[in-house]
C-alpha positions as a LaTeX table, in Angstrom:
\begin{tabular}{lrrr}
\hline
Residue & $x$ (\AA) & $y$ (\AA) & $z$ (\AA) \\
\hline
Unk1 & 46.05 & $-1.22$ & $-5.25$ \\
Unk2 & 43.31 & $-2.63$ & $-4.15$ \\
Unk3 & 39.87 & $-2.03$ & $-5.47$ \\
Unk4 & 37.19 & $-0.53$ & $-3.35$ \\
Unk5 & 33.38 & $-1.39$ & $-3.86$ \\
Unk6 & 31.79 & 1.69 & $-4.82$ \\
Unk7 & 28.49 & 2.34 & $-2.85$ \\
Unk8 & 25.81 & 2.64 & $-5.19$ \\
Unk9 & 23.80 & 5.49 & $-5.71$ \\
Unk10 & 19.84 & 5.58 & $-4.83$ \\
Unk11 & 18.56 & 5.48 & $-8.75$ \\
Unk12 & 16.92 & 8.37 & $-9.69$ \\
Unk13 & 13.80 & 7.16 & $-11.19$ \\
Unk14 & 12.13 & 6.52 & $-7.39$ \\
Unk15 & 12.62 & 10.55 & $-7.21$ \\
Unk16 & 11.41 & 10.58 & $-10.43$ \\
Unk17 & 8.21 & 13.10 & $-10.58$ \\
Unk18 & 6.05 & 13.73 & $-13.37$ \\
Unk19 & 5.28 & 17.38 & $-14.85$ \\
Unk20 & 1.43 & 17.50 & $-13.44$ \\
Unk21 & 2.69 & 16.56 & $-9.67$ \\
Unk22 & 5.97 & 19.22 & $-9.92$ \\
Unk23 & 2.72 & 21.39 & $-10.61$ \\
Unk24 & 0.19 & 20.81 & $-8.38$ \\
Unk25 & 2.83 & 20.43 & $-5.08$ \\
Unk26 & 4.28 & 24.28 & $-6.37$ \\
Unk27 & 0.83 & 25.44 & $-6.85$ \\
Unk28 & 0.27 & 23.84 & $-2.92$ \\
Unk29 & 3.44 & 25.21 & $-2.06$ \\
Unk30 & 2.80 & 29.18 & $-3.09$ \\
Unk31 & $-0.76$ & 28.76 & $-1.70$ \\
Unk32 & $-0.02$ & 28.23 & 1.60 \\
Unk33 & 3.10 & 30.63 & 0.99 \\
Unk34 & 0.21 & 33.61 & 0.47 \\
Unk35 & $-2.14$ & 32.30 & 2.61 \\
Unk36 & $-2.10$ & 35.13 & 5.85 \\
Unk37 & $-1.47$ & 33.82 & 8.69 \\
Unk38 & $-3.67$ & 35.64 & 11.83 \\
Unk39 & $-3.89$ & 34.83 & 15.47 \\
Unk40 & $-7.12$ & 33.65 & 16.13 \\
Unk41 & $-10.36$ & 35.39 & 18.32 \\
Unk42 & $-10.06$ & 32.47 & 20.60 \\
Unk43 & $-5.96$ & 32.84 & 20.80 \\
Unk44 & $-6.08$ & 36.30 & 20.82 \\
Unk45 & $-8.44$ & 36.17 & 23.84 \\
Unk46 & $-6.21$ & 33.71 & 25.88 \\
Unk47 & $-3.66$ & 35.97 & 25.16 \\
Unk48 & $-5.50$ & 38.77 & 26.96 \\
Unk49 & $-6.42$ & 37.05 & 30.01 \\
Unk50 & $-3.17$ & 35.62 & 30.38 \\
Unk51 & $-1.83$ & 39.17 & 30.60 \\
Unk52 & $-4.32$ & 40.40 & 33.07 \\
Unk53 & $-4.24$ & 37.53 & 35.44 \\
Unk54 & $-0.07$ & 38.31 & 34.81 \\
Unk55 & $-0.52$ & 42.08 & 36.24 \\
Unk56 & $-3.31$ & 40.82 & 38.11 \\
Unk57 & $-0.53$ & 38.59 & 40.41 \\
Unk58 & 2.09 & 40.76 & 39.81 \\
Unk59 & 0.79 & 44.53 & 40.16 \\
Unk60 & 0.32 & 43.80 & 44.33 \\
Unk61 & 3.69 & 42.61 & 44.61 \\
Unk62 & 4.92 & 45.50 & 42.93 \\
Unk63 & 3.03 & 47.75 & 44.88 \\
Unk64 & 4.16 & 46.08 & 48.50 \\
Unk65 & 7.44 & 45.63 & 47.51 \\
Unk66 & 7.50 & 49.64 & 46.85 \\
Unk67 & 5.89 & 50.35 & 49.74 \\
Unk68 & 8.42 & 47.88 & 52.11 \\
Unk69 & 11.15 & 50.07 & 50.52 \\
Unk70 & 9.24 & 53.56 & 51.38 \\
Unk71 & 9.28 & 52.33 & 55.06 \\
Unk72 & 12.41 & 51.04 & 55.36 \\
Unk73 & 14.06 & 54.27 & 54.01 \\
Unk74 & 11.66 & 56.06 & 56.88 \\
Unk75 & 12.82 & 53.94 & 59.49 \\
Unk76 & 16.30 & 54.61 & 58.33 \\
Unk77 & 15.73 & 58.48 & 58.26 \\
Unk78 & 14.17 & 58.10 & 61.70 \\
Unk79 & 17.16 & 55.43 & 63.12 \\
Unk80 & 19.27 & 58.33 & 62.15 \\
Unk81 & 18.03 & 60.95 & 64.13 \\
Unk82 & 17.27 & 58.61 & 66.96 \\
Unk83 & 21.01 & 58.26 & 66.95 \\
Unk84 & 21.92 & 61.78 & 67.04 \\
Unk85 & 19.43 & 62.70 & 69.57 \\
Unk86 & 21.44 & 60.03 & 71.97 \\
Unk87 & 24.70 & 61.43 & 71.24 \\
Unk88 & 23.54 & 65.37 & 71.82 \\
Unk89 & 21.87 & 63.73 & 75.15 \\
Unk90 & 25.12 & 62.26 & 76.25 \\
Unk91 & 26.94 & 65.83 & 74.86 \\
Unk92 & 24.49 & 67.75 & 77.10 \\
Unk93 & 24.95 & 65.20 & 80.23 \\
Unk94 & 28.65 & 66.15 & 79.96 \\
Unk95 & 28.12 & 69.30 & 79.74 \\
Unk96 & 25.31 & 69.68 & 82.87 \\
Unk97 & 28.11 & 67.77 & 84.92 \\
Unk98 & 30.60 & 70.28 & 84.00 \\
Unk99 & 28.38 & 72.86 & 85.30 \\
Unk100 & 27.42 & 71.12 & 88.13 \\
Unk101 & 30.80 & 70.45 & 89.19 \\
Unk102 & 31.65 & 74.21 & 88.68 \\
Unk103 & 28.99 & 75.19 & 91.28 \\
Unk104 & 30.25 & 72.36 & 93.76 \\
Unk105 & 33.80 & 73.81 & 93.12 \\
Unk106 & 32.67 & 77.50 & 93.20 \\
Unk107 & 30.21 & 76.98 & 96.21 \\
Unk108 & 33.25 & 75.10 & 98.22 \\
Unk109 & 35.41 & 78.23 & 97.38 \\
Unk110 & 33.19 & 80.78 & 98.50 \\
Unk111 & 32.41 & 78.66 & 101.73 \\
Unk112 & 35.74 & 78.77 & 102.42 \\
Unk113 & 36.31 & 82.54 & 101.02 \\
Unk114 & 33.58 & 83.08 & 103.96 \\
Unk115 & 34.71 & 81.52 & 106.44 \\
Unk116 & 38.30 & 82.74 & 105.98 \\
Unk117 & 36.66 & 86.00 & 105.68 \\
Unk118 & 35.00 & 85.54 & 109.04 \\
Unk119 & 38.25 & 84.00 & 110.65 \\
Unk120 & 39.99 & 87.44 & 109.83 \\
Unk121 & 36.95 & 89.13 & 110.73 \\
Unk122 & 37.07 & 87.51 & 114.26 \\
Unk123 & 40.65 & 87.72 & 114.76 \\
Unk124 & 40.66 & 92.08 & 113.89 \\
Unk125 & 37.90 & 91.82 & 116.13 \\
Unk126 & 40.35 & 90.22 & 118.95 \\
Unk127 & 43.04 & 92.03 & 118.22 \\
Unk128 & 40.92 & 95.20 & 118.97 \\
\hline
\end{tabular}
């Protein structure tokens, strides 16, 4: 087997602290441990008008962007019924030229009701 160097350990009398400096760096350390820690007047203010100029910017885009959508559902509603009124138009064009083309129909049959009438009228008359 061969031997291995062994790495040597960092000596422990650099780390080495007296009793006095243990003391004053835990006496430091709980100090700043208790010491309350508050957001300052001047932070605190930032922090204020960062939030208004925030709903400053965003409050008007909220407010357009609500009333875009208001419209657009309006111009739907109103698309909607512009569509049915065109389809009961073209339903009530059908139906005026059914109507119409009864009358033609009915007009052309009494015409010729008359005139058939009047042919047999004429011919009694002859045969008289």
């Amino acid at each position: 087997m061969p031997e291995t160097p062994e790495a040597e350990a960092p000596s422990s009398d650099s780390f080495d602290l007296d009793r006095s400096e243990k003391e004053t760096l835990l006496e430091e350390y709980a100090k700043e441990r208790k010491r309350v820690k508050n957001i300052s007047f001047r932070n605190l203010l930032y922090l204020y008008l960062m939030i208004f100029l925030l709903l400053a910017i965003l409050m008007p885009k909220i407010y357009i962007s609500n009333q875009i959508y208001y419209l657009s559902r309006n111009i739907n509603d109103m698309y909607h019924k512009y569509t049915a009124l065109l389809e009961e138009q073209a339903a009530l064009q059908r139906e005026l030229e059914r109507i119409r083309y009864r009358i033609n129909v009915i007009d052309q049959l009494s015409s010729q009701s008359r005139m058939d009438d009047n042919d047999t009228q004429t011919d009694m008359q002859e045969n008289e």
